[in-house]
GUDRENLUM-906883 format. One record per residue (C-alpha): z, x, y. Coordinates in steps of 0.2 Angstrom, whole numbers. Layout:
- Z	X	Y
...
end
This chain:
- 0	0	0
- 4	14	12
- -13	25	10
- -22	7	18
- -13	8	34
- -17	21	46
- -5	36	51
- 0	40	67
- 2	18	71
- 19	15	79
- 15	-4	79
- 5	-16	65
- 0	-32	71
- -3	-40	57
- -8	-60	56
- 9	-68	63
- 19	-53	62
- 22	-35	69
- 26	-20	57
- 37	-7	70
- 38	11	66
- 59	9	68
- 60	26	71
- 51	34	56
- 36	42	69
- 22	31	62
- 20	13	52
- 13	24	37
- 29	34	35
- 41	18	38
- 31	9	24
- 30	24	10
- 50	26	13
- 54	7	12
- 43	7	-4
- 52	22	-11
- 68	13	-9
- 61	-4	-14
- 55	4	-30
- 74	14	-34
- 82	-1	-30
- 70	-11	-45
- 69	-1	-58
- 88	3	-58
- 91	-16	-56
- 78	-18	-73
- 91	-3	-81
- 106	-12	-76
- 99	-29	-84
- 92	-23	-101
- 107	-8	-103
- 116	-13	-119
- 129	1	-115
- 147	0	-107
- 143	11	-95
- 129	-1	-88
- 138	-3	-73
- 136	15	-65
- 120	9	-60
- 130	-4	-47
- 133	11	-37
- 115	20	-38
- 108	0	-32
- 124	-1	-18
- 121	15	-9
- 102	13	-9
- 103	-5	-4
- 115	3	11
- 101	16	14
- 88	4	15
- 96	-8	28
- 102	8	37
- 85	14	40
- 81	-2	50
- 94	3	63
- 88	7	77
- 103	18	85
- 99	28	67
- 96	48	71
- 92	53	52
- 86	43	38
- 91	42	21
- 106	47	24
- 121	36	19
- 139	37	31
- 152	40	17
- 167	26	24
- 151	14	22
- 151	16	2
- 167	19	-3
- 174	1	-3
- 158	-3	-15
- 158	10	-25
- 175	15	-26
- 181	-1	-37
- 165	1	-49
- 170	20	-52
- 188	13	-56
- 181	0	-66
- 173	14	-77
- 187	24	-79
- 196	11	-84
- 184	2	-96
- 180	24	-102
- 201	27	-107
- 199	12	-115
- 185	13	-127
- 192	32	-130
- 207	24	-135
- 202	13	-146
- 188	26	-153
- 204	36	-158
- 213	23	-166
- 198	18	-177
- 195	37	-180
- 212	38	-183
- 214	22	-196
- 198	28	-206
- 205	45	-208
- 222	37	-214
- 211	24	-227
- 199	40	-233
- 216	49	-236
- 226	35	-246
- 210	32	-257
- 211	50	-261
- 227	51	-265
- 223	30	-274
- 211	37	-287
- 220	56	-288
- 235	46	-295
- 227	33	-304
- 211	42	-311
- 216	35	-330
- 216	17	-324
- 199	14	-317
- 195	-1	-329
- 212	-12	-319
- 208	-6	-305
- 189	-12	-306
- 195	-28	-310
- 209	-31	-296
- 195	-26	-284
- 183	-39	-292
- 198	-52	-291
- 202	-47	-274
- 182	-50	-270
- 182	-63	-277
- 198	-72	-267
- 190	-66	-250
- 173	-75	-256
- 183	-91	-260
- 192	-89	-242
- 177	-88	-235
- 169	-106	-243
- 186	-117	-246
- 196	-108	-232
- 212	-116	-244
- 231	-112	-243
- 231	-104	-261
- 221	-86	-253
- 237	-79	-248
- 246	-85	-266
- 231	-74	-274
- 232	-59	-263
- 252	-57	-270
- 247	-61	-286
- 233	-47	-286
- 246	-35	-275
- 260	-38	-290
- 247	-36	-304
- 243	-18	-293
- 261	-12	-291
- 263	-16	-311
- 250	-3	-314
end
């Protein structure tokens, strides 16, 4: 769009409106900027929308402070463009960076914990099977049984699962 417009015009009448240079030294210059931002601003606005990740929300910030560039560059008591004034961002983008840091400690947490839990159950199976290696035939069977009372929780949702599960829990600690 900007190679059709002329450099060096400081005013664009086009049909019931007027382009102003705003600063930028020429129409042509103003226009490949605005685009530029135009363009950030849309494609980290698609990234935001289609991010599956937790962290999706970082891209509110890059979108905040080019938004805020954008509509600063239209001032016209503005000396330099694309620049952002730092007291203008921070009460956007200081709540969104907290918000990550937050949401970061908590999925770290909780990654731990799982880590944590599937290193404790890979450790008890071990130790399971070390102590019961002569038994694999009961064991096979309880686990069959115990399948087979999550399958009927599953499509009679009835009062005698938890009955089975002690039932299979006592037959285990006969063993």
């Amino acid at each position: 769009m900007d190679s059709y417009i002329p450099t060096g015009v400081e005013k664009l009448k086009l049909l019931f409106f007027e382009i102003r240079d705003f600063g930028f030294g020429d129409v042509n210059t103003m226009v490949y900027f605005v685009k530029m931002k135009i363009l950030i601003i849309i494609f980290c606005t698609i990234w935001f929308f289609t991010c599956k990740y937790w962290w999706k929300s970082s891209r509110l910030v890059i979108i905040t402070i080019e938004l805020l560039k954008l509509i600063s560059a239209f001032s016209l008591n503005q000396m330099f463009f694309d620049e952002i004034e730092f007291y203008t961002s921070l009460p956007i983008t200081i709540p969104i960076i907290l918000l990550l840091f937050f949401i970061s400690y908590k999925i770290n947490k909780y990654d731990l914990a799982t880590n944590t839990l599937n290193k404790l159950d890979k450790d008890i199976d071990k130790l399971f099977f070390e102590l019961y290696k002569d038994k694999n035939k009961e064991i096979s069977k309880l686990n069959d049984e115990y399948v087979e009372a999550k399958k009927q929780l599953f499509y009679d949702n009835n009062e005698d699962y938890l009955k089975e599960l002690i039932k299979i829990r006592d037959e285990f600690y006969k063993m």
